[in-house]
C-alpha positions in Angstrom: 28.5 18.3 -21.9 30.9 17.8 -19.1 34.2 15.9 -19.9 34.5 15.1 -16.3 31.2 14.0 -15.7 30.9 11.9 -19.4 34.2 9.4 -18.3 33.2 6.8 -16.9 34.5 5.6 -13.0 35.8 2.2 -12.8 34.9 -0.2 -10.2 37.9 -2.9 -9.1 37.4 -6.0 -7.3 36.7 -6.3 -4.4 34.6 -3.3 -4.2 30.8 -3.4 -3.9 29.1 -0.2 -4.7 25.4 0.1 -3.5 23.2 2.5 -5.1 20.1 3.6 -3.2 18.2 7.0 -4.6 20.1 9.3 -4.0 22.6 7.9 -1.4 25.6 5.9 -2.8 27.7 3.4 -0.4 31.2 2.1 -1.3 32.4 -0.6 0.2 36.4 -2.5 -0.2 39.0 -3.2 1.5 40.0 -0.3 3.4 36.7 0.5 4.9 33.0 2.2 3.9 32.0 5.6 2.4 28.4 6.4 2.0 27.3 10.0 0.7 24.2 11.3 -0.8 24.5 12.9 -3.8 23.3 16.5 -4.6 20.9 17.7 -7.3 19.3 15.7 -9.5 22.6 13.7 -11.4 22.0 9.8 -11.0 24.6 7.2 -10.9 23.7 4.3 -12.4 26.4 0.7 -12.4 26.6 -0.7 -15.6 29.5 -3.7 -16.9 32.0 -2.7 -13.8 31.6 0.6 -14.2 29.5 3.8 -12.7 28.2 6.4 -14.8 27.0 9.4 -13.9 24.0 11.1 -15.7 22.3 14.6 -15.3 18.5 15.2 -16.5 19.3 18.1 -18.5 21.5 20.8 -19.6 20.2 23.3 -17.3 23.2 25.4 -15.6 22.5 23.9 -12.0 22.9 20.4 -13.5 25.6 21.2 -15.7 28.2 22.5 -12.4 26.8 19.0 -10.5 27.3 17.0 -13.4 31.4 17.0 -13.0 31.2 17.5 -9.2 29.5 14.0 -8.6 31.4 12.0 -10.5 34.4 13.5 -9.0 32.8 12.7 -5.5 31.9 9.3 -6.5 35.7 8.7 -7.9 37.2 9.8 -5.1 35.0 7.4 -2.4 36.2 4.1 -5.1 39.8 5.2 -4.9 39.4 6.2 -0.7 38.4 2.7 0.0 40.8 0.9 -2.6 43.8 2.5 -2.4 43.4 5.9 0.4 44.6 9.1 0.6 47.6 10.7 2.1 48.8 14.3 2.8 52.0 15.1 4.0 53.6 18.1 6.3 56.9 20.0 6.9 57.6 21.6 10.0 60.4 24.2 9.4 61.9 26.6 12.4 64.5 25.8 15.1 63.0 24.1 17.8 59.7 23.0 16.0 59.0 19.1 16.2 56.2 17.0 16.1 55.5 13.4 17.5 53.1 10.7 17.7 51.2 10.1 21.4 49.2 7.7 19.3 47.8 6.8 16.0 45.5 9.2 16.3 46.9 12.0 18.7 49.6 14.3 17.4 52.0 16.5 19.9 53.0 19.5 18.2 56.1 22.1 19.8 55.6 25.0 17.5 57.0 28.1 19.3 54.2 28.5 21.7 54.9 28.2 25.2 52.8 24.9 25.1 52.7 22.2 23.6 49.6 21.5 21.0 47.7 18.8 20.6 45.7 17.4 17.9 43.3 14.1 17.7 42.0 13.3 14.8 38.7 12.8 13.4 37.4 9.2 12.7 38.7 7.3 10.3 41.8 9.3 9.9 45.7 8.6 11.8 48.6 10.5 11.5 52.4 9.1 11.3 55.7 10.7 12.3 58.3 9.4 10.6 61.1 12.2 11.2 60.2 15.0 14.0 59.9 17.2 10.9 57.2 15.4 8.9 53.7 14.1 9.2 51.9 12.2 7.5 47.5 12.2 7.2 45.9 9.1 5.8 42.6 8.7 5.4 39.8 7.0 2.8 38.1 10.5 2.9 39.5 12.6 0.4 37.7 15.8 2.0 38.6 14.9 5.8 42.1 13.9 5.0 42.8 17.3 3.4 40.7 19.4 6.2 42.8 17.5 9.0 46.1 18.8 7.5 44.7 22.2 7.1 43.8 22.7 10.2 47.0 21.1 11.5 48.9 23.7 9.3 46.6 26.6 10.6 48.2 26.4 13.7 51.5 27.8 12.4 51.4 29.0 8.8 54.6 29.7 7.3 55.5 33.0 7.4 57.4 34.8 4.3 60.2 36.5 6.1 62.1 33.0 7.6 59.3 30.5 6.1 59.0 29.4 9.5 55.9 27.0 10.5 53.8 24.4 9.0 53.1 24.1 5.7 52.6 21.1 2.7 55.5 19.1 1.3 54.8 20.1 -2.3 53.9 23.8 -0.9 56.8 26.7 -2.2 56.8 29.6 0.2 57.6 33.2 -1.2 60.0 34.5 0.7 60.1 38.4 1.8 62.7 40.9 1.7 63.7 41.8 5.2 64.6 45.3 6.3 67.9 46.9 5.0 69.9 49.5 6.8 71.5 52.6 5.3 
């Protein structure tokens, strides 16, 4: 059986978890998620906490089985606590800055600037021209926002120049030698 899928998620106060067929809503203090789950696993709420159960041990339920429950956890901690990813910008002249909450101004080499808004229910932060910061309760758009934001200029292995993630190591490249 799946370890994953066997633990149990709990539910804090303060958030109400509404379970309709196949369609769970999560509701606290940072907003709503709602998401309807796949296959044939059901979640069912039992003494503040959600369990999540699969039919069989077929192979199809088996790789569900873990996958749910991670999706479930992840919508209890998105409207509890949220989700953040953070962003480097290395190279000479590269900066970012804030327009708005939700509008990012990126100089990254080009011979314009680029702009980014972002999706709903996600803002981005610029505390140092070099950094930014995605929050989100959306585990999945949170991390798609700063992918895309780093596709714009992935770090390249000769200089590491670009855009990359704060925990993200970039293997550096040999350059050319002369004789």
């Amino acid at each position: 059986m799946s370890r994953v899928g066997r633990s149990p998620i709990p539910v804090p106060s303060g958030v109400e978890v509404t379970l309709d067929g196949r369609s769970v809503t999560v509701r606290g203090p940072k907003g709503e998620l709602a998401r309807t789950l796949p296959g044939e696993i059901t979640v069912r709420q039992e003494d503040g906490e959600l369990l999540c159960e699969r039919p069989d041990d077929q192979r199809h339920n088996r790789a569900l089985h873990g996958l749910t429950r991670s999706l479930v956890h992840n919508m209890v901690v998105g409207v509890t606590d949220g989700f953040v990813k953070e962003l480097e910008i290395v190279g000479v002249g590269y900066r970012a800055s804030a327009a708005s909450p939700t509008l990012l101004e990126l100089a990254l080499g080009f011979s314009h600037q680029v702009r980014v808004s972002a999706p709903e229910g996600i803002t981005f932060e610029v505390p140092a021209p070099t950094r930014i910061v995605v929050r989100g309760i959306s585990k999945e758009a949170v991390g798609q926002t700063a992918a895309n934001i780093r596709s714009l200029r992935k770090p390249e292995p000769y200089k590491g120049k670009g855009v990359r993630y704060a925990d993200e190591v970039v293997r550096r490249k040999a350059g050319k030698t002369q004789k």
